[in-house]
C-alpha positions as CSV (number, residue, x, y, z in Angstrom):
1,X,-31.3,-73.5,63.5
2,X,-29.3,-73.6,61.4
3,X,-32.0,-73.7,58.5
4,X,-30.3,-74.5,54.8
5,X,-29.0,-71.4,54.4
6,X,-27.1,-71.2,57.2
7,X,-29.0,-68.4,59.5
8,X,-29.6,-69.5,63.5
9,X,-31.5,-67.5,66.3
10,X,-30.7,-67.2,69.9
11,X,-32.9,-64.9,72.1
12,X,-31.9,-62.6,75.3
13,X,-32.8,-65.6,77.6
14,X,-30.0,-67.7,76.7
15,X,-26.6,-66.2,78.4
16,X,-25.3,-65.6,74.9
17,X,-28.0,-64.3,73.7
18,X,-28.7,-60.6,72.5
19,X,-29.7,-57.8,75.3
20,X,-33.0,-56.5,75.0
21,X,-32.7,-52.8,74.8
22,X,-35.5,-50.9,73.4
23,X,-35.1,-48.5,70.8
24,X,-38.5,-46.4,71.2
25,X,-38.4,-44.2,68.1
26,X,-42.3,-42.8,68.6
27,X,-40.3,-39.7,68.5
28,X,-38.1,-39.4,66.1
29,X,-39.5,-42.2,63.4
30,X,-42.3,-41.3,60.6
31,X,-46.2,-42.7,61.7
32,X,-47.4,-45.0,59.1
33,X,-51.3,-45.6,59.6
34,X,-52.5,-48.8,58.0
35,X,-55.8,-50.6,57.5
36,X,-56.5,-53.8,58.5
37,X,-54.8,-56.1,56.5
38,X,-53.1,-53.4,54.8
39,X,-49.1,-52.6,54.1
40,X,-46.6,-50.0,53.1
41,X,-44.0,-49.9,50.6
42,X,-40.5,-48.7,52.2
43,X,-37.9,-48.2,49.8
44,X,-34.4,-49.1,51.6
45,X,-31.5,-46.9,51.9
46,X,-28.9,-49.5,52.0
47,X,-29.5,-52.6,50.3
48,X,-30.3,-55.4,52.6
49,X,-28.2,-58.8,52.5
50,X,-31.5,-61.7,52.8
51,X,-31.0,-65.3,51.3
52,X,-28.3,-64.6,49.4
53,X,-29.6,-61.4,47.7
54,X,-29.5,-58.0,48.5
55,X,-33.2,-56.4,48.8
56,X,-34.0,-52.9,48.0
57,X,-37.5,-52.2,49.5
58,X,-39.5,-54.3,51.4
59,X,-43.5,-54.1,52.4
60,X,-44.1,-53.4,56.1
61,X,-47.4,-55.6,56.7
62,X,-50.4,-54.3,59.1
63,X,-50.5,-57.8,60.2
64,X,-46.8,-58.4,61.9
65,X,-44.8,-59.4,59.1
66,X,-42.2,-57.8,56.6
67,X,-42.1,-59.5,52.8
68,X,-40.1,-58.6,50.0
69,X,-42.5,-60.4,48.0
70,X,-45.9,-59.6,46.9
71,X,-48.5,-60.5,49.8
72,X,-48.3,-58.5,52.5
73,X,-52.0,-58.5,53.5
74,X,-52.4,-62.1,54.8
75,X,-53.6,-62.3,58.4
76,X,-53.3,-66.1,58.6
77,X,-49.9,-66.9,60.0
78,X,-48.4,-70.6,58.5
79,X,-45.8,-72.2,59.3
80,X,-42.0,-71.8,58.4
81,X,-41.1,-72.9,56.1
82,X,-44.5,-72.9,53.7
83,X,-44.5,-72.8,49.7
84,X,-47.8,-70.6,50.0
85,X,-47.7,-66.9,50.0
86,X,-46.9,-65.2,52.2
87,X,-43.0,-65.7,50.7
88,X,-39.7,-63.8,51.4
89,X,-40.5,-62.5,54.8
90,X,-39.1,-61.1,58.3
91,X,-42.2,-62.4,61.1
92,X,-41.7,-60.8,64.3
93,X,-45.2,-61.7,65.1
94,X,-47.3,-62.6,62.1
95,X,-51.0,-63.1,63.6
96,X,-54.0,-61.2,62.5
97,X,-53.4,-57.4,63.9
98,X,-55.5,-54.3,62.7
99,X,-54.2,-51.0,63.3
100,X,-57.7,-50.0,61.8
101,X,-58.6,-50.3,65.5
102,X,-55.6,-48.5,66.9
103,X,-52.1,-49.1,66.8
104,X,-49.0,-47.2,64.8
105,X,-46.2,-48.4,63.0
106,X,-43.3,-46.0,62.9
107,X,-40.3,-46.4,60.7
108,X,-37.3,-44.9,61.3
109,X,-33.6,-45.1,59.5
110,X,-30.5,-44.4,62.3
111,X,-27.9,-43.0,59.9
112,X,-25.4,-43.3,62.7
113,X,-25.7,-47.3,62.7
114,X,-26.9,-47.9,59.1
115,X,-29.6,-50.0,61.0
116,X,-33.8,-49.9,60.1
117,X,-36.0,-50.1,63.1
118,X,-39.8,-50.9,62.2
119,X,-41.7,-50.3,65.4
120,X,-45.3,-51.9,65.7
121,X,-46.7,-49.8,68.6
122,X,-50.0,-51.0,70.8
123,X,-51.1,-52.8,67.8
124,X,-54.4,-54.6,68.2
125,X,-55.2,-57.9,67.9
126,X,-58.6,-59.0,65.9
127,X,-60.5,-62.2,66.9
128,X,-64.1,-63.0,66.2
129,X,-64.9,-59.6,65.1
130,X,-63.2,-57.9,68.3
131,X,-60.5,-56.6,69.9
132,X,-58.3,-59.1,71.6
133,X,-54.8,-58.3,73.0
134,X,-52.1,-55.2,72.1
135,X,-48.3,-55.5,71.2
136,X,-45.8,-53.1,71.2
137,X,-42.8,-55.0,69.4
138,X,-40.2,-54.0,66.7
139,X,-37.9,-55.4,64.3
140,X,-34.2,-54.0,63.3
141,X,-32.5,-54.2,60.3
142,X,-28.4,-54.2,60.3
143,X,-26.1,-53.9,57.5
144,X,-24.6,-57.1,58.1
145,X,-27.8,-58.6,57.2
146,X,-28.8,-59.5,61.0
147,X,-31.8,-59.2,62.0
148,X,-33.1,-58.3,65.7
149,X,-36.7,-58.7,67.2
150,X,-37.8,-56.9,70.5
151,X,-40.8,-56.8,72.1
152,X,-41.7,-54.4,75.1
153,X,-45.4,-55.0,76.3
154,X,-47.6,-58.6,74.2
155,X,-50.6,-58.4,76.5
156,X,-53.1,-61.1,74.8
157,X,-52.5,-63.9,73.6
158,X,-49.4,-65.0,72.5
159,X,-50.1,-68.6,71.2
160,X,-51.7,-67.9,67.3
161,X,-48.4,-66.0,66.0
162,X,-45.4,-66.7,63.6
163,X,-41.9,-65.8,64.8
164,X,-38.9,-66.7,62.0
165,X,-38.1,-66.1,58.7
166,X,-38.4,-67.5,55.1
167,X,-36.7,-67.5,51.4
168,X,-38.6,-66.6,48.5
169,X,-40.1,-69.7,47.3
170,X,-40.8,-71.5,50.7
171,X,-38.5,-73.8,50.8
172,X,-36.3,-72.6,53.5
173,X,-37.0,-71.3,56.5
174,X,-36.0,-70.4,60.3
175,X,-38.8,-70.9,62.9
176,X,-38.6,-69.5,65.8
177,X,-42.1,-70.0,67.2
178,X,-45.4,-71.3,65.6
179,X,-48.9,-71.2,67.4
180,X,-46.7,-71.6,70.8
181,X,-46.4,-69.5,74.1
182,X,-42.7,-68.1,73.4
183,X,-43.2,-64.5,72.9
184,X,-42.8,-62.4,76.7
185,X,-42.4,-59.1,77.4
186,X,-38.4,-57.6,77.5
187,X,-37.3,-60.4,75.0
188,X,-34.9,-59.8,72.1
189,X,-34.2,-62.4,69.3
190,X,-31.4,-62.6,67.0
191,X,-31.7,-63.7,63.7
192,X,-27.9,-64.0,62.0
193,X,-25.9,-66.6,59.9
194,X,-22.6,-65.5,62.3
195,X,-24.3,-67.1,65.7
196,X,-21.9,-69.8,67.0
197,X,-23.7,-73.5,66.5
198,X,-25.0,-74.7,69.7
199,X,-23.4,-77.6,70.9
200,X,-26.7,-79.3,70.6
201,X,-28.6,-80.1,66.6
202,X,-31.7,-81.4,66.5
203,X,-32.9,-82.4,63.4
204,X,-35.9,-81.6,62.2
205,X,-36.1,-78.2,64.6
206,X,-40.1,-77.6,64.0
207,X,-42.6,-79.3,62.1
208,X,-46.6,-79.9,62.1
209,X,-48.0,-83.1,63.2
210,X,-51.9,-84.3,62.9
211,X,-53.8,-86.2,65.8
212,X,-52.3,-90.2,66.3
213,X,-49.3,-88.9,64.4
214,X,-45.5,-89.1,65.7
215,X,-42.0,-88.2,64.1
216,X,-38.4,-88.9,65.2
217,X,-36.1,-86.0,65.9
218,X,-32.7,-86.7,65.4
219,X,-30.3,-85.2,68.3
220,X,-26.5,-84.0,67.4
221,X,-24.2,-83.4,70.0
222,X,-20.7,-81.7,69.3
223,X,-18.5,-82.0,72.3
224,X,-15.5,-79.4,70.0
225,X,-14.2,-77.1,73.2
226,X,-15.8,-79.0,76.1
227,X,-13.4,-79.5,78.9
228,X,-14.3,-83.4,79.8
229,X,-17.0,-83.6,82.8
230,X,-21.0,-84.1,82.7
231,X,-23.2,-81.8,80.7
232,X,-26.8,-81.5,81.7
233,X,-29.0,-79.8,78.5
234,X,-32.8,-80.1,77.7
235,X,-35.0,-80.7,74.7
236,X,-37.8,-78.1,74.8
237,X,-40.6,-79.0,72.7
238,X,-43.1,-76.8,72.1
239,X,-46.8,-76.8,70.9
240,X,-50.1,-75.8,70.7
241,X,-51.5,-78.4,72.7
242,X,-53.7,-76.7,75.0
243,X,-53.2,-79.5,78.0
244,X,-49.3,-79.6,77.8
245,X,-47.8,-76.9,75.6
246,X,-44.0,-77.8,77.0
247,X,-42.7,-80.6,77.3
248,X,-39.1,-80.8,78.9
249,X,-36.8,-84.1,77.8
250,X,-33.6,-83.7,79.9
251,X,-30.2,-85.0,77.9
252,X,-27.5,-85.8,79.6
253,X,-23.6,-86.0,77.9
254,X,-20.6,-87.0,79.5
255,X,-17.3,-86.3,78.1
256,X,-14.2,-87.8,78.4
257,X,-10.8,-86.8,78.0
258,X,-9.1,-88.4,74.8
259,X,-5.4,-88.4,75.9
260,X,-4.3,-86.5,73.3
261,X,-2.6,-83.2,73.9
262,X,-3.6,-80.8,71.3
263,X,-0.9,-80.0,68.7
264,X,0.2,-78.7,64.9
265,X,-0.4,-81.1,62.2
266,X,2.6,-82.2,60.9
267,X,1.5,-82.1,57.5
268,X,-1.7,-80.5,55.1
269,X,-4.5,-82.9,54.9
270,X,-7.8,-83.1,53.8
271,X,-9.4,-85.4,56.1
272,X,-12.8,-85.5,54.9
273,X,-16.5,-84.6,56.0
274,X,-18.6,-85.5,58.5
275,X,-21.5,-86.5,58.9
276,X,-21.0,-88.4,55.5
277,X,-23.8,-89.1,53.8
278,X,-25.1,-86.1,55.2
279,X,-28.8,-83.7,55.1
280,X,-29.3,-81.1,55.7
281,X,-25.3,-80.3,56.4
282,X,-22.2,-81.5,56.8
283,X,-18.6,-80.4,58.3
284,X,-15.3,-80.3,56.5
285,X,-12.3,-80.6,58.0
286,X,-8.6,-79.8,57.4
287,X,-5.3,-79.7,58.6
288,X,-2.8,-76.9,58.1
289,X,1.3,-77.3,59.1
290,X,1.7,-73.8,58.4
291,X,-0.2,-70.7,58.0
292,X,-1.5,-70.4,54.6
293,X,-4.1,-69.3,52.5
294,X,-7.2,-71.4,51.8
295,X,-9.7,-71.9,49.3
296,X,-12.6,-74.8,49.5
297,X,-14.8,-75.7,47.2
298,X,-17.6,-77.3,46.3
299,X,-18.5,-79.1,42.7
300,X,-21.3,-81.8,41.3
301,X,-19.5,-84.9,39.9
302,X,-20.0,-84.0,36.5
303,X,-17.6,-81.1,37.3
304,X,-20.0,-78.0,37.3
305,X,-19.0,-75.7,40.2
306,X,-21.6,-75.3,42.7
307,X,-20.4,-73.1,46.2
308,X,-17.0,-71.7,47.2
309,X,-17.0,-72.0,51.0
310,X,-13.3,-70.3,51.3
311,X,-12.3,-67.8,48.8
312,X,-8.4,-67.8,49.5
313,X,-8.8,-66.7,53.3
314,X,-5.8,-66.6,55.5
315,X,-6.0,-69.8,58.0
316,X,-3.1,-70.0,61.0
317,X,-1.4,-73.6,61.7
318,X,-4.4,-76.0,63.1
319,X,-7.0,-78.2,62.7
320,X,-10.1,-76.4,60.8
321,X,-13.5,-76.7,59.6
322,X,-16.0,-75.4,57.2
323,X,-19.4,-76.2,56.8
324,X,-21.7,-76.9,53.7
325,X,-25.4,-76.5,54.0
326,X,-26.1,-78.0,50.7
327,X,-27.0,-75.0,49.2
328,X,-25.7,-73.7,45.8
329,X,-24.3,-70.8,45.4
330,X,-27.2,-68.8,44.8
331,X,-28.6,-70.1,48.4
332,X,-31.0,-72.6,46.5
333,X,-31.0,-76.7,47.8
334,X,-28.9,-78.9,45.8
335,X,-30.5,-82.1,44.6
336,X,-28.9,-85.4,46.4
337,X,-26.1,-87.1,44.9
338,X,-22.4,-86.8,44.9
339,X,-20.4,-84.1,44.9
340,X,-16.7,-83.1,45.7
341,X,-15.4,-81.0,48.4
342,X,-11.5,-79.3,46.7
343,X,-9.7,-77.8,49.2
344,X,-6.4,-75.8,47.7
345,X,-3.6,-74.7,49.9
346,X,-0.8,-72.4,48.2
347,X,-1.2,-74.4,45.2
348,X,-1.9,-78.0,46.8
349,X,-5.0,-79.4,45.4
350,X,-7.0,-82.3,47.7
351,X,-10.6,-83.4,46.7
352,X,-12.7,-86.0,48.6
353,X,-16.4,-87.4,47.6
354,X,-19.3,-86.2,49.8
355,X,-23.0,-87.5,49.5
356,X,-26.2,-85.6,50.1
357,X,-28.8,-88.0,51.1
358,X,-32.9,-86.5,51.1
């Protein structure tokens, strides 16, 4: 990640990642028995923050996926992000499952947490007209609108599923995995727009390429908080190429000290955006002399208001950012052209042009 809207995933691999605990609730959540390609409407207790909106039921799918839209049978993982249905969904393993040959899905509600865990348990895998593979996995939903994948035992195969997320019309997505070997037993993945950015952005993050085809991936490095020394990071791409499904492109970055001791600004600034032109997102950044309260905004040059990225939030003496992923405000892409960043500090107005390139 990110992915337009601003959510990111890191998995219990990483050292900052989540800790896999499982949260076996065979005893204490309700059985739900499907049909193959079958699903169950779940009303929610709390409303759940996805995209932007909050949801109030969502379909539990027989085949891996969650949707708060309206196909929840489709046993053909795509993808992310894809305009055809399936739309609106939570994936921890979309592939084509049938609980008509074993397998329960248990729901259950912890009241304590206000957090929905959706286990999938010894689920079966169809393929060719037989049984290939069972995966115990689940999938929790928090109130903060995190989302958390686990997955106990996937014996089978693991390279046919879909692991992200996606908005309701398919233009925005977060891919964890597609048709790749990246699901493993005791593995949790996080799914939250409050994850740290790496310090490494590549750009695009997944994609699908045909035979004799090649694309360029752009690669962003922010060396913010880096003590100066040599950094040694890889690019891990992933496929479904049967021969060489990993390939590993080490990257190495060497920072240097600037000189500069780090101090308070000496006076309120708006100092611009960067990368500028920008896609898919851009930084802002600001200077404060004094603690204050802040407000930044985004309008189209014709004036129209379009996202408020800080609603008059308290901000100590510094140097700051904030970060537009050209989305409007309700979490839909913005078309490219010019628009305005207006920051406002205790009644100080700065604006400065930004441009959204596609």
């Amino acid at each position: 990640g990110p992915d337009a809207f601003g959510y990111r995933w890191i998995d219990s691999d990483d050292p900052d990642g989540p800790t896999f605990q499982w949260r076996d609730i065979t005893t204490v959540g309700y059985p739900v028995l499907l049909g193959d390609d079958d699903g169950y409407l779940l009303p929610l207790f709390s409303p759940f923050p996805f995209y932007g909106s909050d949801r109030h039921e969502v379909w539990i799918g027989s085949n891996g996926y969650l949707t708060f839209g309206s196909d929840w049978t489709d046993p053909s993982n795509d993808p992310v992000p894809d305009p055809n249905d399936p739309n609106d969904f939570i994936a921890p393993f979309w592939d084509n499952l049938d609980p008509s040959s074993g397998g329960v899905i248990f729901i259950y509600y912890d009241f304590n947490s206000s957090e929905l865990v959706i286990q999938y348990t010894d689920m079966p895998r169809n393929s060719g007209g037989g049984v290939n593979g069972l995966y115990t996995f689940e999938v929790i939903l928090k109130e903060d609108g995190s989302i958390l994948y686990q997955y106990l035992e996937m014996e089978g195969e693991l390279n046919s599923a879909t692991v992200g997320i996606e908005n309701g019309d398919g233009t925005t997505g977060l891919e964890v995995a597609y048709n790749a070997p990246y699901v493993h037993d005791d593995l949790a993945v996080l799914i939250s727009t409050e994850i740290p950015p790496d310090h490494l952005a590549f750009f695009p993050a997944s994609g699908l390429l045909l035979p004799g085809e090649t694309a360029e991936v752009e690669v962003c490095v922010d060396c913010h908080g880096l003590d100066a020394g040599t950094y040694e990071w890889s690019l891990l791409l992933s496929s479904n190429d049967y021969y060489n499904p990993e390939i590993v492109i080490p990257i190495t970055v060497y920072v240097e000290p600037t000189g500069v001791d780090e101090f308070e600004p000496a006076r309120l600034a708006l100092k611009g955006n960067y990368p500028n032109p920008f896609n898919p997102r851009t930084t802002i950044a600001y200077d404060l002399p004094t603690p204050s309260r802040v407000s930044i905004e985004v309008f189209d040059i014709a004036g129209r208001h379009v996202r408020t990225l800080v609603d008059g939030e308290p901000r100590d003496a510094g140097s700051h950012t904030a970060v537009w992923s050209g989305l409007d405000a309700s979490g839909q892409r913005v078309a490219s052209g010019v628009y305005l960043c207006r920051l406002e500090v205790d009644g100080v107005v700065f604006s400065r042009r930004m441009v959204l390139l596609k």
